[in-house]
N, C-alpha and C positions, 0 to 999 in steps of 0.2 A: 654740670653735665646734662643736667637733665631740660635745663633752659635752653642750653645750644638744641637737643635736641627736639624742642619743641621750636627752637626758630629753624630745624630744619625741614618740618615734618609743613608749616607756613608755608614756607616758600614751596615746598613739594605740594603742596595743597594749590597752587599758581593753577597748575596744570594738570594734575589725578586727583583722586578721591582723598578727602583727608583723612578717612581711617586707612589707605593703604598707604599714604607717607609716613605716617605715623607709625605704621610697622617696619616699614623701610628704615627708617631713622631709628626703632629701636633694634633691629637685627644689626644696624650698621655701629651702632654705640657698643652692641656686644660683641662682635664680631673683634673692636676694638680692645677693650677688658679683657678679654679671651688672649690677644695678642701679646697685651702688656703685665700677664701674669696677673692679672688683678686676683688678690685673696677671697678662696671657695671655706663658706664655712661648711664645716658641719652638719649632717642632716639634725635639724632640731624638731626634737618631739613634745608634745606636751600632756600632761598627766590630769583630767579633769577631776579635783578633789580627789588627790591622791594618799593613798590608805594603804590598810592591808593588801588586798587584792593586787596591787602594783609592786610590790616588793620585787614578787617572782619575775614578773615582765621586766624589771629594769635589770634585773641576775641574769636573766639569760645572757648570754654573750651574743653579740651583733656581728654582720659579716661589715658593716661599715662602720666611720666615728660617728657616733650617735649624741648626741645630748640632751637628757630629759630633764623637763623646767615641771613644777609644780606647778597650777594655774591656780590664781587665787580663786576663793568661791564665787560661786555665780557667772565664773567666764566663761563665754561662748560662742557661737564660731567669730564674732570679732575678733577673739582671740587669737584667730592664725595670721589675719592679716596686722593687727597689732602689734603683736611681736615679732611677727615675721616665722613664723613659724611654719613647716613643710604637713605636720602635720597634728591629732588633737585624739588623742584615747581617752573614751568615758566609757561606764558603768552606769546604769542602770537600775533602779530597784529592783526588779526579778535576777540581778547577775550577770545578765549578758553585756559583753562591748563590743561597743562601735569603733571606728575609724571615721575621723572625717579631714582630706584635706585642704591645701589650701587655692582656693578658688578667687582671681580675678573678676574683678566685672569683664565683661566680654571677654572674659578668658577660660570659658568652660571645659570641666571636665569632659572627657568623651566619652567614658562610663560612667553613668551613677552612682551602680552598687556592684561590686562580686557577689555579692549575697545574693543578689533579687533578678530574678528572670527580665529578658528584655524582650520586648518586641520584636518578633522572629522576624529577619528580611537576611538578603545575600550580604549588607554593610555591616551588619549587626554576629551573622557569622564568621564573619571572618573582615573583622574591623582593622582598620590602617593603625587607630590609639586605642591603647587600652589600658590609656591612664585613667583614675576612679576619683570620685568627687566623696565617696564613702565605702563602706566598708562592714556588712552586719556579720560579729563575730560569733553571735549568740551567746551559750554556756559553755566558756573556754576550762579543759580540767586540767591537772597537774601533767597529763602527757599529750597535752596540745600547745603548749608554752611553746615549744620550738616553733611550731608551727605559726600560730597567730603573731609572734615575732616577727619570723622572717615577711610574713603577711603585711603586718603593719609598717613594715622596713622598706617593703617594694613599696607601698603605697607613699612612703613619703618618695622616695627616690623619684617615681613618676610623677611627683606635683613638680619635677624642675624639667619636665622636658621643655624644649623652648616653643609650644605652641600656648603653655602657658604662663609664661614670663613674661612682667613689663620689667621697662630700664630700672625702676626702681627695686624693683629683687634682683636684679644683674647686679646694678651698685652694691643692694646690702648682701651679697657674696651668694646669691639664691641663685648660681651659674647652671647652665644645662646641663644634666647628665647623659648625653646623648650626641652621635655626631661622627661627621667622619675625621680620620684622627691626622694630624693635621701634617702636612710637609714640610722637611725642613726646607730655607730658600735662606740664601745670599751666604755669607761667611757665619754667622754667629746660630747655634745651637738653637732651637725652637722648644720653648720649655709643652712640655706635654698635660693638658690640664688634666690634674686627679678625678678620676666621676665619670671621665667621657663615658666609659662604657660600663657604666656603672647598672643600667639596666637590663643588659644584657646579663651580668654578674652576679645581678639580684633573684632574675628570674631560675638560671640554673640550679642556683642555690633553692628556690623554692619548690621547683620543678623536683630537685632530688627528694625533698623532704617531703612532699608529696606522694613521690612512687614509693619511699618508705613504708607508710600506710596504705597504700592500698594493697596489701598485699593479705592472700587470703579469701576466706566469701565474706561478702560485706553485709550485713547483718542489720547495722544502723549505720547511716551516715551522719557526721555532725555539721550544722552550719558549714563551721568555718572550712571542714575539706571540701564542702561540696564547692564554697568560694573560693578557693583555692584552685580546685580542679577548673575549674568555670576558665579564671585567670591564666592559669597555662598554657590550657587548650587552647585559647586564643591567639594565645604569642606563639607557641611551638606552628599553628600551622599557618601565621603571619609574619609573620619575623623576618625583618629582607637577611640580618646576618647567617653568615655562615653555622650552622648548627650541625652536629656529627649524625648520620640521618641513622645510625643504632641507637645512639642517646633519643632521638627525637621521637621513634618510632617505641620506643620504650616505656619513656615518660607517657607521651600518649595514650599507649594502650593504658595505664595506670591511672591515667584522668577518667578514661572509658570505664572502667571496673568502679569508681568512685561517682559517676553522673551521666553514668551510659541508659539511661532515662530518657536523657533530654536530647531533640532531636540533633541542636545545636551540638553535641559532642561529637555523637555518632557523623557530622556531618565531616568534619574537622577531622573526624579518625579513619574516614576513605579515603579526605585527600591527602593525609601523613601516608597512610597505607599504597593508596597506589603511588605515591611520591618515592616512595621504596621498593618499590617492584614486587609489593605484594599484591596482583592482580584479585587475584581471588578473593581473597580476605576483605579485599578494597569494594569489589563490587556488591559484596553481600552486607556491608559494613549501609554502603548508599538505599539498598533496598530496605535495608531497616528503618533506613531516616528516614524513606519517602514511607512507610507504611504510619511511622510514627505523625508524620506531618498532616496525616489524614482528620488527627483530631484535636490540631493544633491551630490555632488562624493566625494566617502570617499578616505583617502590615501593610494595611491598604492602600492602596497611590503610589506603590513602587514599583517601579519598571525593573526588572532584574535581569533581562537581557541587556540592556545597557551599561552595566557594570560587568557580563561575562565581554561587553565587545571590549568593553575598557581592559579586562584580561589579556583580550586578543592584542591589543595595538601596542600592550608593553615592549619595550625595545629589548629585553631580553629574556630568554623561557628559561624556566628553570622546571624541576620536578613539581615542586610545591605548586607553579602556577597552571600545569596540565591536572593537578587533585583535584585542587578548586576551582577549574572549569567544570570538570565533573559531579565535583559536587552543587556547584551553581545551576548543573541540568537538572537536579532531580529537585532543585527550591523553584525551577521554574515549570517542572512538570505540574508539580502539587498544584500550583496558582491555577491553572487551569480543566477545560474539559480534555479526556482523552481524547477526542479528534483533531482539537486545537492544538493539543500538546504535540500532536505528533506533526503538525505542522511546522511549530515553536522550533522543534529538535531539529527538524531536517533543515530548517532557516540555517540554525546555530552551526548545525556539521556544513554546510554551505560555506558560512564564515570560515570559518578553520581551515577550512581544504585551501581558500585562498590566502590566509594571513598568513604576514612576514614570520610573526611569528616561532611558525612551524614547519618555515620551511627546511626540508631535508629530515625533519624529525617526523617520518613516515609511521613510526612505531607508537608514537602519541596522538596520531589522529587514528590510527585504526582503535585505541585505549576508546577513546572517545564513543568512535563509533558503535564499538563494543557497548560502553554503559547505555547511550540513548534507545539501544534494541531491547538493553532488558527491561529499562522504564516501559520502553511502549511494551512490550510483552507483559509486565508487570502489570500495568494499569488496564490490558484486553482481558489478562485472566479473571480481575475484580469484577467485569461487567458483564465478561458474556457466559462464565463458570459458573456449577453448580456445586456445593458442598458436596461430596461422597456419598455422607448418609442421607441426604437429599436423593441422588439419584438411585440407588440403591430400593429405597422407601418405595419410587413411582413406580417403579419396575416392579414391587413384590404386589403391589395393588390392580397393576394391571393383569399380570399372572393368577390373581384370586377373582378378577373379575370374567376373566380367559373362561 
């Protein structure tokens, strides 16, 4: 299989590029497996010098079939592609785990870490994948076990999307968990692969486990929720699937309560908010971000109106994609001066008034127009406002000098 598939990816190489026949010919090989039932193993995990400390992680109960291999000493990330393994739990001298999974040559992850901040940009808030290459758990205790499970359970599940798949992990049963679910055609029954939407599956489940803990006043966050919340936020306000927008708005706010710090949440938790017709909440939720962003450098050489037109030209709107327009204004307000910026916006509400978009959906560009008045209000109070006890002070010195 894998020979045909290299004298297809040749001959496709005649006339295009040969790393795009070469993906051509291995989507077409899966596309194939997929058809003919081909055998989906197991998520396999693997245990770096496993001890004590792993007892409890493998007791926990999994939401999927899981299978965890002891690695012998000394192995390391070889190990995932050696055995084939989805993904690879260590420990550390001071206690804490890792997650690392498994990675392709040109088949990269599209998150690094849950754990570790990214490079603040409009892609990086609200990213297409949010599959992870690792995973920092820190000092996991006896009533985070559920938690770092489920954690370490998504992260294997997303090492099988199929942006990171060759034919050779198709073969060895490494099938994508992800997809649209397939139709039946002609006389005979269309077997339905296990997993398809296994990421979807995964994330609710961690999503719950999630708003679990955050309930309450947060006192100290631990690594792994903070990764956690990072992980959700991302999908709840990315996710093309259908999500229930009470669950979604829920879980949400729960991410916020856990790393509502970070501008990147609050950003995601305007666009869930106004995505559910919480205006208010929504718009105060944005002014947070953008004051937050003020001390934050986002990264440089990125065009961010170019990804809201890319918003704009989607063939169809939904709630979630009038949020993150929204919140897309206030990451391209920050990047610049307010004179600029308010140029920037009335460009952007230009776009809008004409895109396919929105057409008929009059009540989402006035949303719109709504946020870009407060930014610019926002950003003239910063410049041309004086503190209270500032003004207050000049006055009492003139009146003494009176």
């Amino acid at each position: 299989m894998r020979a045909g598939a290299g004298a297809a990816g040749f001959v496709g190489s005649l006339w295009t590029c040969a790393g795009d026949s070469d993906e051509r010919a291995d989507a077409a090989a899966g596309e194939w497996l997929m058809r003919t039932g081909w055998p989906v193993r197991p998520l396999r995990i693997g245990l770096a010098e496993a001890a004590a400390w792993s007892d409890p992680l493998v007791a926990t109960p999994t939401a999927s079939d899981v299978e965890w291999f002891a690695l012998p000493r000394g192995a390391g990330a070889e190990a995932l592609l050696r055995f084939r393994l989805d993904a690879v739990v260590g420990r550390c001298a001071e206690g804490e785990l890792s997650v690392a999974t498994c990675e392709n040559p040109q088949r990269e992850a599209a998150w690094f870490d849950w754990g570790t901040d990214r490079p603040l940009s409009y892609p990086s808030v609200f990213p297409a994948r949010i599959d992870c290459a690792n995973i920092t758990l820190g000092r996991v205790n006896t009533g985070e076990l559920r938690l770092a499970q489920r954690m370490i359970e998504a992260a294997a599940v997303f090492s099988r999307v199929p942006a990171r798949l060759t034919l050779a992990d198709r073969v060895a049963g490494r099938l994508p968990t992800q997809g649209e679910r397939r139709r039946v055609s002609g006389v005979r029954p269309t077997r339905l692969m296990p997993g398809e939407q296994a990421c979807d599956s995964i994330m609710n489940l961690l999503a719950e486990e999630t708003a679990s803990r955050a309930t309450g006043v947060r006192l100290r966050v631990s690594t792994a929720e903070r990764a956690a919340a990072r992980a959700c936020g991302a999908w709840l306000a990315c996710s093309p699937t259908l999500i229930d927008e009470a669950a979604r708005q829920e879980w949400m706010e729960a991410c916020a309560r856990i790393c509502g710090d970070e501008p990147e949440t609050m950003l995601r938790l305007a666009a869930v908010r106004l995505a559910t017709g919480d205006d208010e909440a929504g718009i105060d939720a944005i002014l947070r971000a953008d004051r937050m962003l003020r001390d934050r450098e986002l990264l440089p050489a990125i065009d961010h109106t170019a990804f809201l037109s890319a918003e704009l030209e989607l063939p169809l709107a939904t709630a979630m994609t009038v949020g993150r327009l929204a919140a897309g204004a206030c990451v391209i307000a920050a990047t610049l001066s307010p004179a600029h910026a308010e140029h920037v916006l009335n460009d952007l509400l230009d776009d809008a008034r004409f895109a396919e978009l929105l057409i008929g959906r009059d009540q989402d560009r006035t949303l719109l127009m709504r946020v870009c008045h407060e930014l610019r209000r926002a950003r003239r109070v910063e410049c041309f406002s004086l503190p209270a006890a500032a003004v207050a002070d000049k006055k009492r010195r003139r009146r003494k000098a009176a």
